[in-house]
N, C-alpha and C positions, 0 to 999 in steps of 0.2 A: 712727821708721819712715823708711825712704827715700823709696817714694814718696806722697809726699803731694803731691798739685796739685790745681788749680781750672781750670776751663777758662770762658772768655770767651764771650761772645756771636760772635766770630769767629774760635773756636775756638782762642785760642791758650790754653797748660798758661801756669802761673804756679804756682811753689811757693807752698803752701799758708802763713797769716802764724801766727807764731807762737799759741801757743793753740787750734792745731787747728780754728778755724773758720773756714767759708768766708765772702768777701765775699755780701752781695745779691746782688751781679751776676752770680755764677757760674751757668753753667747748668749744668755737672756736677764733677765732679770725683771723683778715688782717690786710696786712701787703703791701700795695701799691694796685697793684691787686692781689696779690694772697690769697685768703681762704682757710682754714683750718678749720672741724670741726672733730668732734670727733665719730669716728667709730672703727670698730672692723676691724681684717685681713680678717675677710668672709665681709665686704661690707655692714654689720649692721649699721647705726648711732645708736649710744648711745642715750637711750629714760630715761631720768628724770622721767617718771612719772613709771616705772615698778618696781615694790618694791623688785625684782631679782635680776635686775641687777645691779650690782658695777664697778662703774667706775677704782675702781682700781685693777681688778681680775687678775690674772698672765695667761699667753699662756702656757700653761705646755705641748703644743706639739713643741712652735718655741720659747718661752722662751722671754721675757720682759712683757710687761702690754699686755689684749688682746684690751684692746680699747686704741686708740692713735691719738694725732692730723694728718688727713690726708686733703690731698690737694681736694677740690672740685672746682666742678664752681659756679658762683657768685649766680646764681637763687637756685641750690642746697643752700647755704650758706644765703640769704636770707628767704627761707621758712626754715630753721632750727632757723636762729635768732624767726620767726614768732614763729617757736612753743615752743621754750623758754618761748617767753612775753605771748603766749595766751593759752601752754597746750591743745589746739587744734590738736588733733594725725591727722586730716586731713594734716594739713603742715610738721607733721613729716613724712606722706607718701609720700606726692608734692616732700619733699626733697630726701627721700629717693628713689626714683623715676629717680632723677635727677642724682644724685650721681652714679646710678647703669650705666647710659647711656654711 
């Protein structure tokens, strides 16, 4: 596949490492057309800039991580790369917006 990437907590793409999986750190990343960015089972993206929340918190009602790579669509997955690079919480809502539809 050509595009395979990871995207960074400050939004930069990094081809994806061999074996198809991504680091810990990614917060999203595609893979052909599909996207994947990083939310919770209630339908939250995961927001870097909230000094709260942790990316690695446990579901202690359904049990694994509560935030995890989920599949969005591309505009979703666009305005989340945006709010990575720009910390602009506008794009974190464009995305989150997107993600819920």
């Amino acid at each position: 596949m050509h595009n395979k990437k990871y995207i960074d907590v400050n939004g930069t793409p990094h081809l994806m490492p061999d074996g198809g999986t991504y680091p810990k750190d990614a917060l999203a990343y595609i893979i052909g057309d599909m996207c994947f960015v990083l939310a919770s089972n209630d339908g939250d993206l995961f927001n870097v800039q909230d000094i709260y929340l942790n990316r690695n918190k446990k579901d202690l009602e359904k049990g694994g991580n509560f935030y995890t790579l989920k599949r969005c669509d591309k505009v979703c997955f666009d305005y989340y790369i945006m709010f990575l690079q720009t910390k602009n919480k506008t794009h974190l809502t464009l995305a989150q917006r997107s993600y819920s539809k």
